[in-house]
TIDREN-261349 format. One record per atom (N, C-alpha, C, O, CB): x, y, z. Coordinates in steps of 0.001 Angstrom, whole numbers, padded with zeros to 6 digits, always signed. Glycine has a CB too. Layout:
XYZ/...
This chain:
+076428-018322+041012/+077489-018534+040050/+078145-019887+040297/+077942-020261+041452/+078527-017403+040126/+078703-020542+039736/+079684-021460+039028/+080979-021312+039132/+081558-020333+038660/+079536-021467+037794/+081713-022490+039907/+083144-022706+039230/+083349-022928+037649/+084162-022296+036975/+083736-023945+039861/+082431-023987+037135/+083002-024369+036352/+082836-023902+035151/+081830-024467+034720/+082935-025314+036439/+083408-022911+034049/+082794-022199+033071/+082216-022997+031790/+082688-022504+030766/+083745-021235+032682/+081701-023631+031634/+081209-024100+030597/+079976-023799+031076/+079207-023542+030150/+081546-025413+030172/+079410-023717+032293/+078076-023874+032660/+077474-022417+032939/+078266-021509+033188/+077982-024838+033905/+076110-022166+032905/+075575-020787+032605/+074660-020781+033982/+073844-021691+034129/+074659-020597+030955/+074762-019999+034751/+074061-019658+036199/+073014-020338+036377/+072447-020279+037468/+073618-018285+036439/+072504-021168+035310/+071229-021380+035686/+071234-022862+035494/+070160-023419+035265/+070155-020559+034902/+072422-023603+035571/+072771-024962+035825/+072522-025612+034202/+072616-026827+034027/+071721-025677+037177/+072217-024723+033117/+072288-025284+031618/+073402-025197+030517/+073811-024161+029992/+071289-024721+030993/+073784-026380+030288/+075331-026070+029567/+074953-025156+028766/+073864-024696+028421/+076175-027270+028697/+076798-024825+028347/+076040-023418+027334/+076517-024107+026049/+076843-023375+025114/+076812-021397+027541/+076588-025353+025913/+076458-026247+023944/+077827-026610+023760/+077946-027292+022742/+075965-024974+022185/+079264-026348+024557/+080197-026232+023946/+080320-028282+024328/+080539-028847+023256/+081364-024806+024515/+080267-028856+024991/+080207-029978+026000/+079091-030760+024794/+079659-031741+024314/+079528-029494+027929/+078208-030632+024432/+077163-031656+023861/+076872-032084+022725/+076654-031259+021838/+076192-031411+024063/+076795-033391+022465/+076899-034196+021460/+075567-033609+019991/+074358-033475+019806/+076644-035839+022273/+076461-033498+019522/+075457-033367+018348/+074561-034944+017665/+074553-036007+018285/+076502-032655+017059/+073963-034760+016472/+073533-036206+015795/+074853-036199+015318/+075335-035372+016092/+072170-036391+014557/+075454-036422+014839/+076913-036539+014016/+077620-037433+014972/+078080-038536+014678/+077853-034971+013743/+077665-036902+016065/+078461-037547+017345/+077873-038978+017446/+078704-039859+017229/+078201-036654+018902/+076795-039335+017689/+076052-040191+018396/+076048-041733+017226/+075560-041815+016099/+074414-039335+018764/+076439-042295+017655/+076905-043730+016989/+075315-044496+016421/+074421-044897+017166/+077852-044903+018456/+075321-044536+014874/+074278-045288+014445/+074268-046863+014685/+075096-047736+014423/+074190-045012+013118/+072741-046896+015417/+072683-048397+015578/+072110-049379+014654/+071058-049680+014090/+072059-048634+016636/+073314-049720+014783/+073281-051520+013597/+072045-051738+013247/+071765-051483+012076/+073716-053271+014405/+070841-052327+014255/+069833-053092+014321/+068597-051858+014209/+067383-052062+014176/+069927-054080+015693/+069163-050795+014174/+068220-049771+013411/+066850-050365+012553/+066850-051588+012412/+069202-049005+012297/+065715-049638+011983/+064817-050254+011607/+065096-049678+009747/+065299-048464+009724/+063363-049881+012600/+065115-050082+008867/+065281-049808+007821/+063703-050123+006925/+062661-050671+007285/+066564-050531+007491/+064077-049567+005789/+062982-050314+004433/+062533-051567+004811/+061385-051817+005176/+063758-050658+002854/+063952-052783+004671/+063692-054037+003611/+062814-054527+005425/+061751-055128+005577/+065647-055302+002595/+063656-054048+006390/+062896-054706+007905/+061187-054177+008183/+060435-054864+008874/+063962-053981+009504/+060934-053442+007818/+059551-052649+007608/+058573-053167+006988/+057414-053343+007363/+059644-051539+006956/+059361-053541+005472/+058560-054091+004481/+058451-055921+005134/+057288-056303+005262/+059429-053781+002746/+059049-056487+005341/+059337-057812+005913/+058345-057288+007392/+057395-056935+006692/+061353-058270+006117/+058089-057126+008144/+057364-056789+009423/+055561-056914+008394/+054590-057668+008460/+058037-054751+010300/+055882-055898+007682/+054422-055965+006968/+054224-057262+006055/+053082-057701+005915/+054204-054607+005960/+055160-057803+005514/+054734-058859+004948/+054349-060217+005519/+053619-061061+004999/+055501-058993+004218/+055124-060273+006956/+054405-061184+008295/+053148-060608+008912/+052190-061381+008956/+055454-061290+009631/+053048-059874+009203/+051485-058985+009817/+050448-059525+008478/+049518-060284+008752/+051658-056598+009861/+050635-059162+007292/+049227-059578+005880/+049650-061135+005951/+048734-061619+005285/+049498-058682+003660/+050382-062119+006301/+050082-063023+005886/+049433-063603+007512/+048860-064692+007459/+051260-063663+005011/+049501-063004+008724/+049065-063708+010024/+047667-063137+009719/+046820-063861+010243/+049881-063279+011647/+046960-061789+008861/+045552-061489+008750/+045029-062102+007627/+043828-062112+007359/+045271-060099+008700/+046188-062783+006746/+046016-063463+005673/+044896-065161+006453/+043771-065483+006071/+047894-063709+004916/+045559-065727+007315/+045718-066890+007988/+044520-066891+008805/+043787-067879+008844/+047009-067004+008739/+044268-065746+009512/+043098-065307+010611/+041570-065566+009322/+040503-066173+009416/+043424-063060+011364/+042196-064775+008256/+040639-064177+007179/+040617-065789+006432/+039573-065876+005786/+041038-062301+005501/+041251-066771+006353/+040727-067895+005543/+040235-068673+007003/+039650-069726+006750/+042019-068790+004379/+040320-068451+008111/+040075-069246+008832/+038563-069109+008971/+037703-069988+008903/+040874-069156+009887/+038405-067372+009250/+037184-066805+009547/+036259-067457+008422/+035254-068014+008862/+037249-065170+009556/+036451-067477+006959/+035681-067838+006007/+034888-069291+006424/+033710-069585+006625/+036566-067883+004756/+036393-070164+006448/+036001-071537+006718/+035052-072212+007837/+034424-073267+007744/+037080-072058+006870/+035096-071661+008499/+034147-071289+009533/+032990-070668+010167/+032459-070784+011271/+034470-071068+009871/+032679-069696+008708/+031621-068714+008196/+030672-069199+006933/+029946-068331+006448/+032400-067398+007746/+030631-070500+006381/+030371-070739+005437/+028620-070898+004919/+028228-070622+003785/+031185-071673+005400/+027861-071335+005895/+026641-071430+006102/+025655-069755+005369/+025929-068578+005603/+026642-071750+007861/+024505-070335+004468/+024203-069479+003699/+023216-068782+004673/+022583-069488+005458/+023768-069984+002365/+022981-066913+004665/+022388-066410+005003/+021009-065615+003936/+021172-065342+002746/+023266-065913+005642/+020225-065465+004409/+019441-064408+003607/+019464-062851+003670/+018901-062426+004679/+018217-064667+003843/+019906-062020+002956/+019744-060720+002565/+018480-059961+002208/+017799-060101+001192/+020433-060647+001650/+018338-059345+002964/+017176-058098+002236/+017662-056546+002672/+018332-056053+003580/+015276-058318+002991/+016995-056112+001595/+017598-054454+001371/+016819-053856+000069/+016952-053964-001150/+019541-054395+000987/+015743-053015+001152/+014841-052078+000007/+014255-053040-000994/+014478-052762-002172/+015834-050891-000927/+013585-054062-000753/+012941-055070-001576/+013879-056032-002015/+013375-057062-002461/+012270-054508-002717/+014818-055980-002008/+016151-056711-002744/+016125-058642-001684/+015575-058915-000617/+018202-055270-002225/+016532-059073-002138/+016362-060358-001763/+017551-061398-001957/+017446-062088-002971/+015250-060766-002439/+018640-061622-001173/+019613-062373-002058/+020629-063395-001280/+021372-062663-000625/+020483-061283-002848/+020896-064403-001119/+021701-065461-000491/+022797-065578-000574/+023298-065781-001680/+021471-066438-000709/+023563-065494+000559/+025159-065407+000239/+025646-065905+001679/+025018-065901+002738/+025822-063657-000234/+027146-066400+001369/+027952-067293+002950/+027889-065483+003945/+028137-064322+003621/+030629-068253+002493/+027454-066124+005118/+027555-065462+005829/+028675-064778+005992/+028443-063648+006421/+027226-065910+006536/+030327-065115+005745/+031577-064578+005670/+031980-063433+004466/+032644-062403+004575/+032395-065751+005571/+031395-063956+003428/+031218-062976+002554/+030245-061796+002976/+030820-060713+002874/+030802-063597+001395/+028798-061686+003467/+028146-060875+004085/+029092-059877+004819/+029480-058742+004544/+027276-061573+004866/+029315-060730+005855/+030466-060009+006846/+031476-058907+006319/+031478-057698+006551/+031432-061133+007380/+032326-059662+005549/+033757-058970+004353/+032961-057774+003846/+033269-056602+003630/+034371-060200+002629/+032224-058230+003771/+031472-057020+002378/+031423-055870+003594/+032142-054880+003727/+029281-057529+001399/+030505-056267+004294/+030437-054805+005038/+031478-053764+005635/+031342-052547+005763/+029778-055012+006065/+032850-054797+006054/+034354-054661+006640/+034803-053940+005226/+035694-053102+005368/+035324-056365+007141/+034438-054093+004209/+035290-053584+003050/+034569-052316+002824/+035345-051378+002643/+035373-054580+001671/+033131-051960+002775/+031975-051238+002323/+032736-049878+003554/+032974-048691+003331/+030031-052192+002637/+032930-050675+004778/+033059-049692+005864/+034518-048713+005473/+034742-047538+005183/+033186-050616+007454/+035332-050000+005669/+036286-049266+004958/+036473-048327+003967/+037169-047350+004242/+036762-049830+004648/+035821-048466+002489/+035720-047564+001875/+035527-045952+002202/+036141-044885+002191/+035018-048011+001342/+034237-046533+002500/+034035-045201+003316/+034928-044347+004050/+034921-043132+003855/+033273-045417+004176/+035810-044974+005003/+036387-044133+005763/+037496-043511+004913/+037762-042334+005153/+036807-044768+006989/+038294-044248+003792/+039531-043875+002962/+038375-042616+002436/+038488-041414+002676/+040366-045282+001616/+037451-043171+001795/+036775-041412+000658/+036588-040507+002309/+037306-039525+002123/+034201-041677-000716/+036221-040424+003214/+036116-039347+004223/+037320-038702+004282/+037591-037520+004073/+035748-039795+005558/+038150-039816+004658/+039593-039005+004976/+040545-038450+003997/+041417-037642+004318/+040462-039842+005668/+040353-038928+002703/+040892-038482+001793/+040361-037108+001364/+041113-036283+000845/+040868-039388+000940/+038685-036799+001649/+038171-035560+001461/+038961-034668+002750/+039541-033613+002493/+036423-035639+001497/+038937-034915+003365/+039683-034128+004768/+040678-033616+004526/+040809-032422+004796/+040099-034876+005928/+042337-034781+003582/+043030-034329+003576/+043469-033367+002297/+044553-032830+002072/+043520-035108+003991/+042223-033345+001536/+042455-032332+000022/+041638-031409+000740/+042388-030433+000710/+041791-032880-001834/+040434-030961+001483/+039956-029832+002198/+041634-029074+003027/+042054-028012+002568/+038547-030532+003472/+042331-029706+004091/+043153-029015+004237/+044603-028705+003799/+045423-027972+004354/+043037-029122+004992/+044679-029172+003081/+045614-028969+001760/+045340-027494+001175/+046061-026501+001268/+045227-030181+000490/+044229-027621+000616/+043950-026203-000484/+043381-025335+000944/+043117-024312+000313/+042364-026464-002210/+042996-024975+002380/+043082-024345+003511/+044932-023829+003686/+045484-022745+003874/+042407-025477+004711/+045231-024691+003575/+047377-024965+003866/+047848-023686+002514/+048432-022666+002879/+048343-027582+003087/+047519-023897+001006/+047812-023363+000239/+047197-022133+000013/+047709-021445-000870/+047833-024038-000476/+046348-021746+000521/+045405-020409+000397/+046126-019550+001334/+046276-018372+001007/+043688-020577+000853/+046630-019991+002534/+047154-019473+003673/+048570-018635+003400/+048783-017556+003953/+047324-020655+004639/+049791-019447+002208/+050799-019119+002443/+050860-018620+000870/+051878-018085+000431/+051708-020136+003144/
């Protein structure tokens, strides 16, 4: 046992003592919208800066083949294409994933 009664035998206040969110002072420099959106609009223009560099520097023509297909293009474009092709892909996977457990979520309740 305890002198002091606010406290419960087992050394855990019992709530009357502790700060709620209400209590607790919002900070100024908090992260908001317009700071979020501004964070992302420096991040696309430093991949903005990186991807014209990569081009300029990628420019030299390669040859393509695919299933008889035959076709010449800057090696940077080659590249992009596949970075974008890949990408695709993964948005249609995951987007199937998240409408599979969606209608799993809604069947349930």
């Amino acid at each position: 046992m305890t002198d002091h009664p606010t406290e419960q035998p087992t050394g855990q206040p019992t709530g009357h003592g502790d700060q709620s969110h209400e209590d607790v002072p919002k900070d100024p420099l908090r992260r908001s919208r317009v700071s979020q959106a501004w964070l992302s609009v420096v991040g696309l223009a430093l991949l903005l800066v990186l991807l014209i560099v990569f081009i300029a520097q990628n420019t030299e023509r390669v040859s393509m083949k695919f299933f008889g297909w035959t076709w010449h293009a800057p090696l940077a474009v080659v590249a992009l294409t596949g970075v974008v092709v890949g990408m695709v892909l993964t948005v249609i996977t995951g987007t199937l994933r998240i409408v599979q457990v969606r209608r799993r979520v809604r069947r349930e309740v």
